[in-house]
C-alpha positions as CSV (number, residue, x, y, z in Angstrom):
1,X,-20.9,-44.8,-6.6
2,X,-23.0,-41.8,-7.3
3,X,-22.4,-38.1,-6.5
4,X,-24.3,-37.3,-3.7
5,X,-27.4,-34.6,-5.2
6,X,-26.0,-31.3,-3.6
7,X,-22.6,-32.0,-5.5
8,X,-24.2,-32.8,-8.7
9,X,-26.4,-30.1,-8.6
10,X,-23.3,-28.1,-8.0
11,X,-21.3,-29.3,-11.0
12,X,-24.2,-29.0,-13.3
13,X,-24.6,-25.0,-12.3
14,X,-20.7,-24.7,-12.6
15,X,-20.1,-26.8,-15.7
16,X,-22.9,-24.6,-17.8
17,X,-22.4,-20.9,-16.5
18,X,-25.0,-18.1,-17.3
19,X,-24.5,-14.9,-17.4
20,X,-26.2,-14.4,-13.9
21,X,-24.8,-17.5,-12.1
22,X,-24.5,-16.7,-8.7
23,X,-21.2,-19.3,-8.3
24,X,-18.0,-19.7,-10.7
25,X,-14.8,-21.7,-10.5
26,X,-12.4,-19.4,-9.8
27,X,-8.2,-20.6,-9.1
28,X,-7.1,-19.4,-6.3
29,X,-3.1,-20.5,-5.5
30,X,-3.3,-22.8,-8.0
31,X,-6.6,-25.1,-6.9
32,X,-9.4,-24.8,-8.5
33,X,-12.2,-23.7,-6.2
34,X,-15.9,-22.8,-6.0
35,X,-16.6,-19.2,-5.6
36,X,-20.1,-17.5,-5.0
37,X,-20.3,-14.6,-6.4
38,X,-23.0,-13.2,-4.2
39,X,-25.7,-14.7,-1.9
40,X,-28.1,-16.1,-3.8
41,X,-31.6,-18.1,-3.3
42,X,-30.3,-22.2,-4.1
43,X,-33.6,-23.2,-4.9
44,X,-34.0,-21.0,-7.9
45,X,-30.1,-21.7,-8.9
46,X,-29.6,-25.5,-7.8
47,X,-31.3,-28.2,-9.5
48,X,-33.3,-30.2,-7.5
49,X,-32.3,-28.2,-4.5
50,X,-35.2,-26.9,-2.1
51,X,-33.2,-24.5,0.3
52,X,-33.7,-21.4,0.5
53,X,-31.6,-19.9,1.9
54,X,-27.7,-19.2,1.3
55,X,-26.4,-19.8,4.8
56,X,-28.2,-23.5,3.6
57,X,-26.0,-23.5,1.0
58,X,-22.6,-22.6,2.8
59,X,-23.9,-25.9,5.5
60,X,-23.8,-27.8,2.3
61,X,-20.3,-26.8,1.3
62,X,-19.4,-27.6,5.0
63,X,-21.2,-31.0,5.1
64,X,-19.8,-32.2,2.0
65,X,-16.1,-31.4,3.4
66,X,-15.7,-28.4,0.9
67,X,-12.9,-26.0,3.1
68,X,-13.6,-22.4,3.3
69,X,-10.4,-20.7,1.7
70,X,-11.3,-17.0,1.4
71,X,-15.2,-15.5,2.1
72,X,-17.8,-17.2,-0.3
73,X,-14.6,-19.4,-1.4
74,X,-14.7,-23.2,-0.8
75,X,-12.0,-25.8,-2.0
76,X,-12.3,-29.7,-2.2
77,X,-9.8,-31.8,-3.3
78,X,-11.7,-33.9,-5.2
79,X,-13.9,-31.2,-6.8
80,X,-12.6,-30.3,-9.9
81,X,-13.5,-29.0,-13.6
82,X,-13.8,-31.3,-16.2
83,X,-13.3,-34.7,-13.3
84,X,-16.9,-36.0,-12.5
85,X,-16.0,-39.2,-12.2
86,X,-14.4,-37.9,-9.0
87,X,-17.6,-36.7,-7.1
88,X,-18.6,-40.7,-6.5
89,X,-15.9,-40.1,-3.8
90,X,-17.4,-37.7,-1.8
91,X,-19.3,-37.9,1.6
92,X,-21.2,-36.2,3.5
93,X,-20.3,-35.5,7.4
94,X,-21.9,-38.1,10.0
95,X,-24.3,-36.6,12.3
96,X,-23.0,-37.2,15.5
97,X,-25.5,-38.9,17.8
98,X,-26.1,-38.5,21.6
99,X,-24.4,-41.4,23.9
100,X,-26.5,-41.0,26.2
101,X,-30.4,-39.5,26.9
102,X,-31.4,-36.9,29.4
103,X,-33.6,-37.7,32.1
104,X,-36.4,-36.1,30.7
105,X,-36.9,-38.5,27.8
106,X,-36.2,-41.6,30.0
107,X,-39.1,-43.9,30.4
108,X,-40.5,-44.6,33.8
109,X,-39.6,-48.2,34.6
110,X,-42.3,-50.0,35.9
């Protein structure tokens, strides 16, 4: 199965650091995790990535079931240097959908 495009995006930034990348791997208790250096602009960082904004980017971490472990400092178990193969895996949240709909949007039946 295919990484989703917001995780490979992320490993490609990761896996080929500049000298101005806005995120790093850093090890933090012994797991490896991603750490943003700054806020930072995804769309000019992220391949393919059209946010804009960083809080964006931290809703991606979230969705993608990346656990804030310190400020700008996400950990996923299955995120890992040098182990693509192991972003197939992961999933994004489900949006969770309304049971029921509010009056206002019923239709009047006739």
């Amino acid at each position: 199965m295919p990484a989703p495009r917001f995780v490979a995006s992320l490993r490609i930034v990761l896996d080929t650091p500049t000298q101005d990348c806005p995120v790093q791997w850093k090890l933090k208790d012994g797991l490896h995790c991603v750490h943003a250096v700054r806020s930072f602009d995804p769309s000019l960082h992220l391949p393919g990535t059209g946010a804009r904004s960083f809080g964006t980017f931290v809703r991606q971490m979230h969705n993608h079931h990346f656990k804030s472990v310190d400020p700008f400092t996400w950990y996923h178990e299955s995120f890992r240097p040098g182990c693509p193969w192991l972003d197939g895996g992961m999933k994004t949240r489900r949006r969770v959908q309304r049971r029921t709909k509010s009056p206002a949007c019923s239709q009047p039946q006739e």
